[in-house]
C-alpha positions as CSV (number, residue, x, y, z in Angstrom):
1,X,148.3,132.9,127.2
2,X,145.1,132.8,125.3
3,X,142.5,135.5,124.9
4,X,139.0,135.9,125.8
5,X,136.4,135.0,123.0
6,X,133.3,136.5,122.0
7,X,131.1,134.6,119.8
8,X,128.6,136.7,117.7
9,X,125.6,135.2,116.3
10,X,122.6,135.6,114.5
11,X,119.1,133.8,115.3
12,X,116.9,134.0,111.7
13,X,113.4,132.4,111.7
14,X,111.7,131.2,108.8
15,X,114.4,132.1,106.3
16,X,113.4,129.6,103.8
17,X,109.5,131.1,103.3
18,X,111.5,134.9,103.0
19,X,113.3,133.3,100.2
20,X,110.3,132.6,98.0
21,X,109.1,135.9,98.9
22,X,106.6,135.5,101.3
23,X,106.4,137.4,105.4
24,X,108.1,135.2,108.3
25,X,105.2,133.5,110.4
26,X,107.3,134.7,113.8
27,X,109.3,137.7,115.3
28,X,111.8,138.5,117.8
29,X,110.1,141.1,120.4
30,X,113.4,141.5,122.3
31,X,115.7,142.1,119.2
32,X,118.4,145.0,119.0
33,X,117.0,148.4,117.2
34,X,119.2,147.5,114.6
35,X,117.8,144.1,113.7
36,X,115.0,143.0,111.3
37,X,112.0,142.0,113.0
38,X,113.1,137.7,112.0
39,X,116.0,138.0,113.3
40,X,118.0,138.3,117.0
41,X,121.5,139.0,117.6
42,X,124.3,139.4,119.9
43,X,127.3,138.1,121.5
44,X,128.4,135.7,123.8
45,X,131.4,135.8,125.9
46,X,133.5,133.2,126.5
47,X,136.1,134.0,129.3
48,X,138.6,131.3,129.4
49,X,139.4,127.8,127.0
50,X,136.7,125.6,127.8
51,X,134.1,127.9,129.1
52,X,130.5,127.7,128.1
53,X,127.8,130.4,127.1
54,X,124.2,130.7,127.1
55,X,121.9,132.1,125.6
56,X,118.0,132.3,124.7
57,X,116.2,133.9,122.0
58,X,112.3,133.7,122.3
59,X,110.2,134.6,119.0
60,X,106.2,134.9,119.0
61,X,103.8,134.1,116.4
62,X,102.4,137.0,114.2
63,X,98.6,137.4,114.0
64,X,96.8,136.1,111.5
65,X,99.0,133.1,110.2
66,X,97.1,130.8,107.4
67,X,100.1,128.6,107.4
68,X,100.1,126.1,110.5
69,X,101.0,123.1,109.2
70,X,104.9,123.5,108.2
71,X,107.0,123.9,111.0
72,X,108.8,127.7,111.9
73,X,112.7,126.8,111.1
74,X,115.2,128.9,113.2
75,X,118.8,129.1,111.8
76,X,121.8,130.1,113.5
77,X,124.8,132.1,112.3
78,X,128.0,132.4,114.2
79,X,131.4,133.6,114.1
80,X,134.2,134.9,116.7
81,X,134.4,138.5,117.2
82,X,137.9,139.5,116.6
83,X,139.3,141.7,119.6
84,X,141.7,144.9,118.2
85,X,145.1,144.0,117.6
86,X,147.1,145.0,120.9
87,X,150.6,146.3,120.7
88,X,153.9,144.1,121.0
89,X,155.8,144.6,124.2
90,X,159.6,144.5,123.4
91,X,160.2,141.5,125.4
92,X,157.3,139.5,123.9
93,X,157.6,140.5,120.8
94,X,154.5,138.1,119.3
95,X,151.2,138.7,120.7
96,X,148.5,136.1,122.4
97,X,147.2,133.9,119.4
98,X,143.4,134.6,119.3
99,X,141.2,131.5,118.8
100,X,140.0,129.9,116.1
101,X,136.3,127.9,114.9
């Protein structure tokens, strides 16, 4: 039997103009507490092999942007959340493999 997955990712917007120093153009107004205003997390559940998941991430602009000719890149960052490790039964002694990118 397999295991559920839950993919976590991270939405990051303008990381390229961060990296020379300067402010991201956009921001995530529905972003966790947690999270820098360029970037939007979470997870994605994935219930069964072969199953899809959706999700949507809307940024806005930030006021007063000079720069409106490069375009706003978004990257994405993923990775499987690893569930806790469950005890072995006696009988079956090697647990559901979990899955793998």
């Amino acid at each position: 039997a397999s295991l559920p997955a839950a993919l976590e990712y991270v939405l990051d917007v303008d990381t390229e103009r961060r990296r020379r120093g300067q402010a991201p153009r956009a921001a995530f107004p529905r972003r966790q507490p947690a999270d820098p205003e360029h970037q939007l997390s979470g997870t994605v559940e994935l219930p069964r092999p072969g199953a899809r998941g959706c999700t949507q991430g809307t940024f806005q602009l930030q006021d007063g942007i000079r720069d409106k000719l490069r375009p706003i890149a978004v990257t994405l960052a993923y990775g499987i959340r690893h569930a806790r490790a469950q005890r072995r039964a006696a009988a079956n002694p090697l647990p559901p493999l979990p899955p793998v990118l």
